[in-house]
C-alpha positions in Angstrom: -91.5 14.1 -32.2 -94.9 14.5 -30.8 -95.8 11.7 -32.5 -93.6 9.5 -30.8 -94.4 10.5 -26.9 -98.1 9.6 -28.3 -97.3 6.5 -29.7 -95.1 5.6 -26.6 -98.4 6.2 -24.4 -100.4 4.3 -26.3 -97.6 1.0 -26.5 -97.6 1.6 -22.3 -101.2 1.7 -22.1 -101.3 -1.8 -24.5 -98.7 -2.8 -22.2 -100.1 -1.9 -18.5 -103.0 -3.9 -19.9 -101.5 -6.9 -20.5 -99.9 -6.4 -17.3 -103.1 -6.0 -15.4 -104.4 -9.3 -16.7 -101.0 -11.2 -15.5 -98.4 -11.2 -18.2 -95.3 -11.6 -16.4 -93.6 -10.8 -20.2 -95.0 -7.9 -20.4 -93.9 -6.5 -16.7 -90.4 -7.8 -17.6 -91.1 -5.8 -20.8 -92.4 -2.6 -18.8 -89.0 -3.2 -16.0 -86.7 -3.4 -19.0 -88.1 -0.1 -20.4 -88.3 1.8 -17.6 -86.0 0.7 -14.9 -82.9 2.6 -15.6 -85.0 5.9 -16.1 -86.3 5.4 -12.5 -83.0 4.3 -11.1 -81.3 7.4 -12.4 -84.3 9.7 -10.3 -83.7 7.5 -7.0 -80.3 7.8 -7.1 -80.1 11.7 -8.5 -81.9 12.5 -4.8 -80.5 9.8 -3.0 -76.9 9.5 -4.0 -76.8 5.8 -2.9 -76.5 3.2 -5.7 -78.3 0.7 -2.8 -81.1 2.7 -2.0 -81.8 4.0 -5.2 -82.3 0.4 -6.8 -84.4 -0.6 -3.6 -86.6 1.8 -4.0 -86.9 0.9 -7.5 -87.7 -2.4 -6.7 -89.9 -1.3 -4.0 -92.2 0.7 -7.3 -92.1 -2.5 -9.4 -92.7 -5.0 -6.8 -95.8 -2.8 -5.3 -97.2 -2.2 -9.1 -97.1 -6.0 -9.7 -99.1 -6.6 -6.4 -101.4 -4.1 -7.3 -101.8 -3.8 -11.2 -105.3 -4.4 -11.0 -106.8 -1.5 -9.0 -103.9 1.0 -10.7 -105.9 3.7 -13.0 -103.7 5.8 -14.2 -103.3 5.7 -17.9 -100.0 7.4 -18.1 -97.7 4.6 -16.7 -94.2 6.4 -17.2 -95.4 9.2 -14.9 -97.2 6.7 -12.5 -93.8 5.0 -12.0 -92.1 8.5 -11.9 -94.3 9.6 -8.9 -94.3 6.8 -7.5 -90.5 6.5 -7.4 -90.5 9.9 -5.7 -92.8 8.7 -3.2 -90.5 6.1 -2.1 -87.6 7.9 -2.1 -89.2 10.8 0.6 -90.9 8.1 2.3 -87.4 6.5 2.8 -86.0 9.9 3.4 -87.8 10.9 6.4 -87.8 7.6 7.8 -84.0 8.2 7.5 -84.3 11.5 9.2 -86.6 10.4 11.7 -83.3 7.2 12.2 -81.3 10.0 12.9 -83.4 11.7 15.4 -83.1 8.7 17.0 -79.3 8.1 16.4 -79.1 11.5 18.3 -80.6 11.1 20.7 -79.0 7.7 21.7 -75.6 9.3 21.2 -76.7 12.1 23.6 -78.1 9.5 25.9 -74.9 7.2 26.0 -72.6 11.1 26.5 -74.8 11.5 29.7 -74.4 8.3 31.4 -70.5 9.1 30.3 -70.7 12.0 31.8 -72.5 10.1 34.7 -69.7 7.9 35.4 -67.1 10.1 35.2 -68.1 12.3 37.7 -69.0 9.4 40.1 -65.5 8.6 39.5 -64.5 12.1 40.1 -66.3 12.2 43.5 -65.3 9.1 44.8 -61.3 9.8 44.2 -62.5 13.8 45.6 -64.0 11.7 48.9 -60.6 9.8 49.0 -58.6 12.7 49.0 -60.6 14.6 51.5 -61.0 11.6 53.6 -56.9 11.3 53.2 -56.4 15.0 54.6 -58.9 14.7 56.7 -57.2 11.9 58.3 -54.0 13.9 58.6 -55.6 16.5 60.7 -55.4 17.1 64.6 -58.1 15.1 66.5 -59.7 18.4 67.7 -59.4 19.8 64.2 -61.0 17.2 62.3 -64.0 17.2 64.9 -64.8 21.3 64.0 -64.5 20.3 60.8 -66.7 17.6 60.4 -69.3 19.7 62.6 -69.2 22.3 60.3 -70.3 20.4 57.5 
């Protein structure tokens, strides 16, 4: 069995050097192998199908563009790290989303809020003004000084 993970390294290292000198077969050959792997880890933190396969596609497109300056001779954990990458990048730009979500929420209850009690006051100045009104001349003048 040990064998096999050796043999395995070698065929990706054989592989990630066709790769680095173009061969479009062999990245189809290296998505084809390891894209479901990958998928599975995205979406085992993520739990979104989406997401998962876009950040996926995010690792293959971003070792495509840059196969020539990638070192690492193990390519299965290369894509595995780099899979994990995306997926806590994505993560706390999703919290950092909801930071903002928050605090636009809590901006929109205040001005609620706002207008509500402007509401409020004007229909409270209305009914004052209304008993006001009602009052003795004399009344209303002590009343108004007073305040």
């Amino acid at each position: 069995m040990e064998n096999s993970g050796i043999m395995e390294h070698v065929v990706d290292k054989e592989l990630f050097e066709r790769i680095r000198s173009g061969d479009e077969i062999a990245f189809q050959e290296l998505f084809t192998k390891y894209w479901e792997l990958l998928y599975r880890l995205a979406y085992k933190i993520l739990r979104d199908e989406g997401m998962a396969e876009d950040m996926v596609q995010e690792v293959f497109i971003s070792v495509w563009e840059r196969r020539k300056h990638i070192l690492n001779s193990n390519i299965k954990a290369y894509l595995s790290q780099s899979v994990k990458f995306q997926v806590f990048k994505q993560l706390k730009k999703s919290q950092l989303q909801q930071v903002h979500i928050d605090a636009i929420e809590s901006i929109t209850l205040v001005s609620n809020d706002t207008s509500e009690s402007d509401v409020n006051i004007k229909e409270l100045t209305n009914e004052i003004e209304t008993v006001l009104g009602s009052l003795p001349n004399r009344c209303r003048e002590i009343f108004y000084m007073s305040r």
